[in-house]
N, C-alpha and C positions, 0 to 999 in steps of 0.2 A: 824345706820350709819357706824358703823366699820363693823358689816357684810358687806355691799355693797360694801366697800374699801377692805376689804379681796378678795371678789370675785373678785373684779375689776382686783386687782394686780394678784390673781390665775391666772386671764386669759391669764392677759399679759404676765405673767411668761410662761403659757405654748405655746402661741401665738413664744417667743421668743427662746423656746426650738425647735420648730418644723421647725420654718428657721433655726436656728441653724445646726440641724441636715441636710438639706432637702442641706443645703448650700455644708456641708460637702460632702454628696451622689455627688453633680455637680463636673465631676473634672474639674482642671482648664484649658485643652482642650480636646475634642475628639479627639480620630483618624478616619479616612479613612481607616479601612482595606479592601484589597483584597486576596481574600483567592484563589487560585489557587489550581485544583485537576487534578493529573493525570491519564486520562481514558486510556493509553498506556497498549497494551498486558506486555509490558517489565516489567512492576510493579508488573505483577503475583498474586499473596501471597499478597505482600506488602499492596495491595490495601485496604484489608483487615483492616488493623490496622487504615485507614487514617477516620474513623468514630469516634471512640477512640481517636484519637490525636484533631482532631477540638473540642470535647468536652474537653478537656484540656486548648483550648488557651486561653490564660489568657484576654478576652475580656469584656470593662466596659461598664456600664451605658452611652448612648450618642455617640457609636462608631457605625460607619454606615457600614453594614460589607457585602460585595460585595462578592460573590461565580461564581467562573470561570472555564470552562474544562481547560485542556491542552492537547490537541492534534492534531488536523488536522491544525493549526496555529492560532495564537492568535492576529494578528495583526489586526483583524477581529473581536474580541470578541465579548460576550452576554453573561451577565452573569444569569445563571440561577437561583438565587433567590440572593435577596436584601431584606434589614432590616437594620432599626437602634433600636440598644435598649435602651428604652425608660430611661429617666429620671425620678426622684419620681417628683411625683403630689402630693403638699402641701394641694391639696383638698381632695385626696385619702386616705385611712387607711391603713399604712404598707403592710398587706396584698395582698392590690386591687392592690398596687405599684411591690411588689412582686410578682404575678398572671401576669400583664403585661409582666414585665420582661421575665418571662417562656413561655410566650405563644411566646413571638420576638423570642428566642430561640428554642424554638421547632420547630416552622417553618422553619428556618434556617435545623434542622437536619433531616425533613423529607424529605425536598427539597435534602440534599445531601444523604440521604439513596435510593433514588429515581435514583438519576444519578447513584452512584455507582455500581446500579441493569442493569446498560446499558451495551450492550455489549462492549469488550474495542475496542481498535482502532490500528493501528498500525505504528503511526506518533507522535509525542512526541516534542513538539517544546516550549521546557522551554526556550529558549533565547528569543522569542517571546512574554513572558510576561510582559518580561522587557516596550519592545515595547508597548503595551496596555496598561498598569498600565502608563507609563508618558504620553498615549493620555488623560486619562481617570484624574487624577491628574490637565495637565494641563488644560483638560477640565473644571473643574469643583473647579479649582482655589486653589486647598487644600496646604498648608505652607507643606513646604518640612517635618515640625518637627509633623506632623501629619500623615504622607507616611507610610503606613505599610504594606508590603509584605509577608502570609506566602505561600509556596510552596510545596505542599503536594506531592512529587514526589522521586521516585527514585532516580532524578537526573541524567538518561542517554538520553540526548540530541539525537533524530534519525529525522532529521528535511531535508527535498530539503530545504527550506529557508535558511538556515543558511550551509548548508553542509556538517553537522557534522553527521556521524553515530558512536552512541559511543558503541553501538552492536557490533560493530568492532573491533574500535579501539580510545583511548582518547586522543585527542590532549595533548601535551607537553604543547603547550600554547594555547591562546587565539589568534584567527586568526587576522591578522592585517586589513584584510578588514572588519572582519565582523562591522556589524554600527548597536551599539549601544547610546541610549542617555545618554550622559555624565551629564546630571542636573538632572537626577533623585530624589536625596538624599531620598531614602528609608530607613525604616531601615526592613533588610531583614531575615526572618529565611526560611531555607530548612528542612523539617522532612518529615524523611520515604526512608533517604538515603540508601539503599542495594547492597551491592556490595562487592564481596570477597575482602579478604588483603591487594593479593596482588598491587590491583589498586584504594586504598583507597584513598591513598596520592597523586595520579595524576590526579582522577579526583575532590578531595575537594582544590587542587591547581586551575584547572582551574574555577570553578565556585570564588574562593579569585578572581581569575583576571577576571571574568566579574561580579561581583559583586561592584566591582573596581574601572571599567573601568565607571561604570553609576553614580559615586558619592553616593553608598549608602553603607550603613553597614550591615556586615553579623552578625548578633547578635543571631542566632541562628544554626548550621549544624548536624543535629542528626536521628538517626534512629526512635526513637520514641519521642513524646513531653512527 
């Protein structure tokens, strides 16, 4: 009799460890990210690094995570490979939960090692993201506090939509007509910014003021992640 109440309570014990644990893995929301990649000649070199940086982003269990060009205009978008990665399965053994995991992930980087093998393009319309990302958001109904933007780009805007060549020359400011959405509330990281010195601080100004301008937070602006 007490052996069968030993095992009994065993069970339960570890019954109670494995939601435990299984609870803890769930966080207490996903994000939406959409990962945007720059196929622009102007990125050069840079491009290089942006296979490296997405395996860096700090991306969890349960996060559905959207892979996007940037270049001939995004107002249009498709994104070329989608994935959410998986949460543990309480029926699973760490492992098999693990093996999921990797396999959501790999897929993700063969897909972007794939585009990146494309030729570039030579149109670059990063303010057009913005535009896509709040169709796609309000599409698809996601809480502003789940919005995540990263930007894998240079950061030099060469867009007819927008009419900005930053090849050129970088705007001082943020143009008053340009029309962006102001309810966005992303929160947004840039990486793979490249740009000498002396034009560091005028163009990481303008992207503050349309970052801004959409309701969302720049919570990341860096050369590499």
């Amino acid at each position: 009799m007490k052996s069968g109440i030993f095992s009994l309570n065993r069970n339960l014990l570890s019954a109670l460890i494995v939601g435990v644990l299984v609870a803890l893995a769930h966080p207490a929301y996903a994000n939406q990210v959409m990962v945007f990649v720059d196929m622009s000649d102007s990125a050069g070199v840079a491009r290089n690094g942006y296979f490296a940086d997405f395996q860096k982003l700090p991306l969890k269990r349960g996060d559905t995570v959207l892979l996007l060009p940037l270049g001939r205009g995004t107002h249009n978008y498709a994104p070329f490979a989608k994935a959410k990665l998986p949460l543990p399965d309480a029926t699973l053994s760490p492992s098999s939960n693990e093996n999921l995991l990797k396999d959501a992930r790999m897929g993700l980087l063969r897909s972007l090692k794939a585009k990146l093998s494309e030729p570039p393009v030579n149109i670059t319309s990063i303010l057009g993201a913005f535009v896509a990302a709040q169709d796609y958001f309000f599409q698809e109904k996601v809480p502003q506090r789940e919005r995540v933007i990263y930007i894998l780009s240079d950061m030099i805007e060469q867009s007819r939509d927008s009419g900005i060549n930053m090849a050129k020359a970088i705007p001082d400011k943020l143009p008053e007509r340009l029309v962006l959405p102001a309810d966005l509330g992303a929160t947004v990281h840039m990486v793979g910014v490249t740009i000498d010195g002396a034009h560091q601080a005028r163009l990481r100004s303008f992207w503050e003021q349309a970052v801004k301008r959409t309701g969302s937070t720049l919570a990341t602006y860096r050369q590499h992640y």
